[in-house]
N, C-alpha and C positions, 0 to 999 in steps of 0.2 A: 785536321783537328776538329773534335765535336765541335758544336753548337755551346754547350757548358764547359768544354775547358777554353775555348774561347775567351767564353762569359768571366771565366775566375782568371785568367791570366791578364784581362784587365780590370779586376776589382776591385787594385789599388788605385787606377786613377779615376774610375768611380766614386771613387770613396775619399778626392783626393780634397785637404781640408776640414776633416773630420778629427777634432782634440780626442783623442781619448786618457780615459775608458770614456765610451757611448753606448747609449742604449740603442736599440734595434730602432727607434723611431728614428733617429738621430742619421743611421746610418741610410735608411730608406732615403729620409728628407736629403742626406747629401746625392744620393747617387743619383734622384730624380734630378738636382739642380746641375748636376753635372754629365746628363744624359743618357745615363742608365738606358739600356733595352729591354722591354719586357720580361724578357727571360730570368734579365737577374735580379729587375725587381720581384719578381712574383719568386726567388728563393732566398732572397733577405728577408721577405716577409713570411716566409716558413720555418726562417731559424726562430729557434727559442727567444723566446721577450726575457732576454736581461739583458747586464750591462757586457759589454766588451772590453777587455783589457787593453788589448792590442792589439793588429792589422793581423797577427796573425791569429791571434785568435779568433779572429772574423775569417780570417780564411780556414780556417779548422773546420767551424760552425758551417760553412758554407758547401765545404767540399762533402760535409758529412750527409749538408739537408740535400744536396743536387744530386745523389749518386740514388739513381733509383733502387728500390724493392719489393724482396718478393720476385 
């Protein structure tokens, strides 16, 4: 397994404790308290600044910002 799907297959408990809908700060602030690694912090903080619905939609957001290009 990469490195990022690593990172997104545990995003949820990253994330775990987060009400949504949340916004990108929200989501950052939880995954830092919940010890997030570099990696995934620096691609929550490449998604788009709104709000999120749901955990999936944060995983949408995320899969979309981690998949390089070009």
């Amino acid at each position: 397994m990469t490195t990022q799907g690593h990172a997104s297959a545990n995003l949820a408990r990253f994330l775990k404790g987060v009400d949504f809908p949340a916004e990108r700060a929200r989501l950052l602030e939880q995954a830092k308290a919940n010890g997030a690694d570099q990696g995934v912090l620096e691609v929550l903080g490449k998604m788009p600044n709104r709000t999120y619905a749901s955990m999936a939609d944060v995983m949408e957001a995320y899969g979309a910002t981690s998949v390089p290009t070009g």
